[in-house]
C-alpha positions as CSV (number, residue, x, y, z in Angstrom):
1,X,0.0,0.0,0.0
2,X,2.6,2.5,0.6
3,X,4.3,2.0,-2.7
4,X,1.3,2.9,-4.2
5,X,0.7,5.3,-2.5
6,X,4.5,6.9,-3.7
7,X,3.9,5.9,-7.3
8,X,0.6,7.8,-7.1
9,X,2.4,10.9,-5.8
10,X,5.4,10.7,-8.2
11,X,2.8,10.5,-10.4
12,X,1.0,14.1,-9.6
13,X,4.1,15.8,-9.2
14,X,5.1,14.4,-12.7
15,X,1.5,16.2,-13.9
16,X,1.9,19.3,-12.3
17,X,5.0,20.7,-14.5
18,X,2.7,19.5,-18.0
19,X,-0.7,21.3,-16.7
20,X,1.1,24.1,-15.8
21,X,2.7,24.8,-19.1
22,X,-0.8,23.2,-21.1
23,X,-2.6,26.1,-19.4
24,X,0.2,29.1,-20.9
25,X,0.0,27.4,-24.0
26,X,-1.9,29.4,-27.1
27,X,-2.5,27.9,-30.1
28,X,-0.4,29.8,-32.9
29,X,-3.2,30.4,-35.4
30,X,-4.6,32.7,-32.7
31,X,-1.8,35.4,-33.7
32,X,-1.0,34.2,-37.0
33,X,-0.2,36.9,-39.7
34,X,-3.3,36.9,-42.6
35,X,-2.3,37.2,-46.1
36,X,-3.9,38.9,-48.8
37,X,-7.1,37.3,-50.4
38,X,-6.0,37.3,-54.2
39,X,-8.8,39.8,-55.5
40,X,-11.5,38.3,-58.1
41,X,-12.7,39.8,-61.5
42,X,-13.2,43.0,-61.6
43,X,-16.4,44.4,-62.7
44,X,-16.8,46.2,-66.0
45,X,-16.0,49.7,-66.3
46,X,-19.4,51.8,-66.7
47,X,-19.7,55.8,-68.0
48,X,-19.2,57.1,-64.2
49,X,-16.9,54.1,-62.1
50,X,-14.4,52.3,-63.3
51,X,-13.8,48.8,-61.8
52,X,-10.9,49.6,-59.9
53,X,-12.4,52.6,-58.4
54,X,-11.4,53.7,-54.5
55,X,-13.3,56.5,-52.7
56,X,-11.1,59.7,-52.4
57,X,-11.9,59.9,-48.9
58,X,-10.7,56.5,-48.1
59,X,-6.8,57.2,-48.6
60,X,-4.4,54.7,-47.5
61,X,-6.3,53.7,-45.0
62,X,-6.4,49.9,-44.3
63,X,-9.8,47.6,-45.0
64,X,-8.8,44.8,-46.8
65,X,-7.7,41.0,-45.6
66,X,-4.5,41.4,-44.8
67,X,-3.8,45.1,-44.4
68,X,-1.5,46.0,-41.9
69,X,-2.8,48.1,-38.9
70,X,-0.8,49.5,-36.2
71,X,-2.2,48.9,-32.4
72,X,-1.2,51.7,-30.0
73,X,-0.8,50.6,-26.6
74,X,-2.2,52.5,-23.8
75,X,-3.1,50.2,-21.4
76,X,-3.5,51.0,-18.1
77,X,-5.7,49.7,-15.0
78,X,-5.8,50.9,-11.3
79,X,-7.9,48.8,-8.7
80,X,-8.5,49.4,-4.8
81,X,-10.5,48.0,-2.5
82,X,-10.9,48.6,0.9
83,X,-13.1,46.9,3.6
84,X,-13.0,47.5,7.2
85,X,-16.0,46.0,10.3
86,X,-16.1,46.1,13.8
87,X,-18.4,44.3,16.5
88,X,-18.3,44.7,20.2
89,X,-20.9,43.5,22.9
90,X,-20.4,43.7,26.7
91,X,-22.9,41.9,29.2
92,X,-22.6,42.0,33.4
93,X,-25.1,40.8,36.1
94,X,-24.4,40.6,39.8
95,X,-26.9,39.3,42.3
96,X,-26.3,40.5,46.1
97,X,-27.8,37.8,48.6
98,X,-29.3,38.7,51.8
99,X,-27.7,38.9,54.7
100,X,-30.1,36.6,56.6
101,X,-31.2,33.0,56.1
102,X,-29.9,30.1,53.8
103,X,-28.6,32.1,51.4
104,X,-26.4,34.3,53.0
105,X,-23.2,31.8,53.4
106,X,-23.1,33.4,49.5
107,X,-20.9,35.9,48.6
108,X,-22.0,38.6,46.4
109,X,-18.9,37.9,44.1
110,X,-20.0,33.9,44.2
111,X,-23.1,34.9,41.9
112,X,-21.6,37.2,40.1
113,X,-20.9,37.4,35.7
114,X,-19.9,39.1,33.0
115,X,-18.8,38.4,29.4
116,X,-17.7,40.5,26.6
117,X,-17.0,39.9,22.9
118,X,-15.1,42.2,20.5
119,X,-14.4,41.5,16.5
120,X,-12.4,43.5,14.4
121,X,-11.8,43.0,10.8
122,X,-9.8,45.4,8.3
123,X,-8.8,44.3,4.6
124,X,-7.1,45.9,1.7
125,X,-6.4,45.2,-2.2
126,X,-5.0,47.2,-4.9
127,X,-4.1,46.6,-8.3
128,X,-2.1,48.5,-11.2
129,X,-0.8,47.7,-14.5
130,X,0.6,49.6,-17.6
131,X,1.5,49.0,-21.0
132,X,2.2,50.8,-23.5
133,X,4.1,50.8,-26.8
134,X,3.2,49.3,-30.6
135,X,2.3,46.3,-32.1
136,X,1.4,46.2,-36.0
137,X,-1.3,43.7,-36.6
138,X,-2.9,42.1,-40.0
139,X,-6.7,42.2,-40.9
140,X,-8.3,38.6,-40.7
141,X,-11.6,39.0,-41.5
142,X,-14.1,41.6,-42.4
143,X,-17.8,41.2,-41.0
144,X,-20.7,41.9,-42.6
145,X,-21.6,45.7,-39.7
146,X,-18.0,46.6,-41.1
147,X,-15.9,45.6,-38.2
148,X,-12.7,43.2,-38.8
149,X,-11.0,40.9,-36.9
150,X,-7.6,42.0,-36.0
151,X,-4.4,39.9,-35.0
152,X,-0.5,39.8,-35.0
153,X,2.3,39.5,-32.6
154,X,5.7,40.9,-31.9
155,X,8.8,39.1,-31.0
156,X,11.9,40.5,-29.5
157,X,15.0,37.8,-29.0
158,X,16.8,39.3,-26.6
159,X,20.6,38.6,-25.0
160,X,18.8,36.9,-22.1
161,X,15.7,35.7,-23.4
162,X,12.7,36.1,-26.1
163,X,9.8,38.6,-25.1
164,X,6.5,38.0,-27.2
165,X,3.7,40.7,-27.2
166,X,0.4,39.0,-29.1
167,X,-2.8,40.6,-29.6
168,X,-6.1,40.4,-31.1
169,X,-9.5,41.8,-31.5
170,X,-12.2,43.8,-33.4
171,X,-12.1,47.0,-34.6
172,X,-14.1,49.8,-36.2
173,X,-12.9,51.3,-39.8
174,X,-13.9,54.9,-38.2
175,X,-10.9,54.2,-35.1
176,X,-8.3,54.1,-37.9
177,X,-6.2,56.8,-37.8
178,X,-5.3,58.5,-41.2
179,X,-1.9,56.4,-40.6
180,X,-3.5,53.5,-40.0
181,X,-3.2,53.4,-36.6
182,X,-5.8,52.5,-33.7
183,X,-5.5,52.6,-29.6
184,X,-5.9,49.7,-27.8
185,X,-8.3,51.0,-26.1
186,X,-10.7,50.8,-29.1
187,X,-10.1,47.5,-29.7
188,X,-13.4,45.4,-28.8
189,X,-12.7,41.4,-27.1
190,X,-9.4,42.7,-27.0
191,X,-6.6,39.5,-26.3
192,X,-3.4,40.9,-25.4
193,X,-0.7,38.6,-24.2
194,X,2.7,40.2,-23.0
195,X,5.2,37.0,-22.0
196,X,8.8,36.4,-21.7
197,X,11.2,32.9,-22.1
198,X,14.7,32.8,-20.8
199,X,16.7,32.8,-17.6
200,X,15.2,36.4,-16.5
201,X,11.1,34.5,-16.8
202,X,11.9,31.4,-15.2
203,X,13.9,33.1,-12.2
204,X,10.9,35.2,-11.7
205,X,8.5,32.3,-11.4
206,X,8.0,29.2,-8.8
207,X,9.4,25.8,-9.1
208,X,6.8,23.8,-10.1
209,X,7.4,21.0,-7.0
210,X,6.9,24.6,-4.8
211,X,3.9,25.4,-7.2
212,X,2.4,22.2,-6.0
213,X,2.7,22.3,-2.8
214,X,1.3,25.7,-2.7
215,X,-1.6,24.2,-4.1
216,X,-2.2,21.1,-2.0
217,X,-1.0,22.8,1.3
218,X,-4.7,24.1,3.8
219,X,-3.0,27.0,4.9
C-alpha cells in the first residue's frame, strides 16, 4: 500500500509541471499573420466608375484581408478596495444575597458574571498595471456591420531571453487613424498577451514542485 501510494504521488508531481505549461500554452493560429485574399474579377467599367475605383476619402487607410494596422498601446488599470468591520458586545449581572437566612453563606462575588466579545476585521487590495508601446497587426476578417478581426504578434529575442507581445480583437474602420493606426483602447474582445522565455522569466516564477505544494497545502 505504501508504494502505491508513492507511485501515485510521483505520479502528480510528474502532472503538475505538463498542466502548468498546457494552461500558458496558445495555439499559434490565434496570432497568426493573414495574407492577402488574391482579389477576383473586376467588374466592367461603366460611363461614371471604373472597376478599380477607390473613394477619395478612403486614402491609404487599411480595410482589406491582410492590411496591416498598427495597435497603439495605452493600457492602463488601477484597482482598490478597501473593507474595514467592527463588532463589540459587553454583558454583566451581579446578584447580592441577603444577609439573613440560607442564602447568606453566598458571597455577592460567588453569583456574580460578565462576558464581553469584541471583532475587528480590516482588509485591503490594490491593483495596477501599464502597458504601452506598438504592435502592428494584419486584418483577418471583415464582417458583414463593417468591423474586422484584427491579429498579430511581436517578438523581440533578446541577450537573455525572447519577449512576445500578441494581440487580437475587433475593430471599427472609423478608429483608424489616417496612418493607420488605432489605440488599444478601441479594440473590442481585445486578447493581449505580454510573455517572456529565458533565464530572467523562469527566475521570476516558482518551481513547479513549490507550485504544488502551494496548491495542496490548507494554509
Amino acid at each position: 500500500m505504501p508504494h502505491r501510494l508513492s507511485n501515485a504521488v510521483l505520479l502528480v508531481l510528474a502532472l503538475v509541471p505538463a498542466s502548468a505549461l498546457a494552461k500558458d500554452k496558445q495555439p499559434p493560429e490565434i496570432f497568426a499573420p493573414t495574407a492577402p485574399v488574391f482579389p477576383g474579377p473586376l467588374p466592367g467599367n461603366g460611363s461614371i466608375f471604373q472597376g478599380s475605383y477607390v473613394a477619395l476619402t478612403s486614402g491609404g487607410r487599411a480595410g482589406q484581408v491582410g492590411d496591416i494596422v498598427t495597435i497603439q498601446l495605452v493600457e492602463r488599470t488601477a484597482a482598490t478596495k478597501s473593507n474595514a468591520a467592527g463588532t463589540q458586545r459587553d454583558g454583566n449581572i451581579s446578584l447580592t444575597p441577603p444577609t439573613t437566612g440560607p442564602l447568606s453563606l453566598f458571597n455577592p462575588s460567588d453569583i456574580a458574571m460578565g462576558g464581553g466579545q469584541q471583532f475587528k476585521g480590516k482588509g485591503d487590495a490594490s491593483q495596477s498595471n501599464a502597458l504601452s508601446g506598438e504592435v502592428s497587426v494584419t486584418i483577418a476578417a471583415i464582417y458583414p456591420n463593417g468591423t474586422m478581426l484584427v491579429r498579430g504578434e511581436k517578438l523581440l529575442t533578446l541577450n537573455r531571453g525572447d519577449e512576445r507581445v500578441q494581440i487580437s480583437g475587433i475593430i471599427r474602420a472609423i478608429d483608424i487613424s489616417p496612418d493607420n493606426r488605432v489605440l488599444s483602447t478601441r479594440v473590442a474582445d481585445a486578447n493581449i498577451r505580454y510573455v517572456g522565455k529565458g533565464e530572467i522569466a523562469r527566475a521570476s516564477k516558482q518551481g513547479w514542485l513549490q507550485r504544488f505544494f502551494s496548491i495542496i497545502s490548507p494554509f
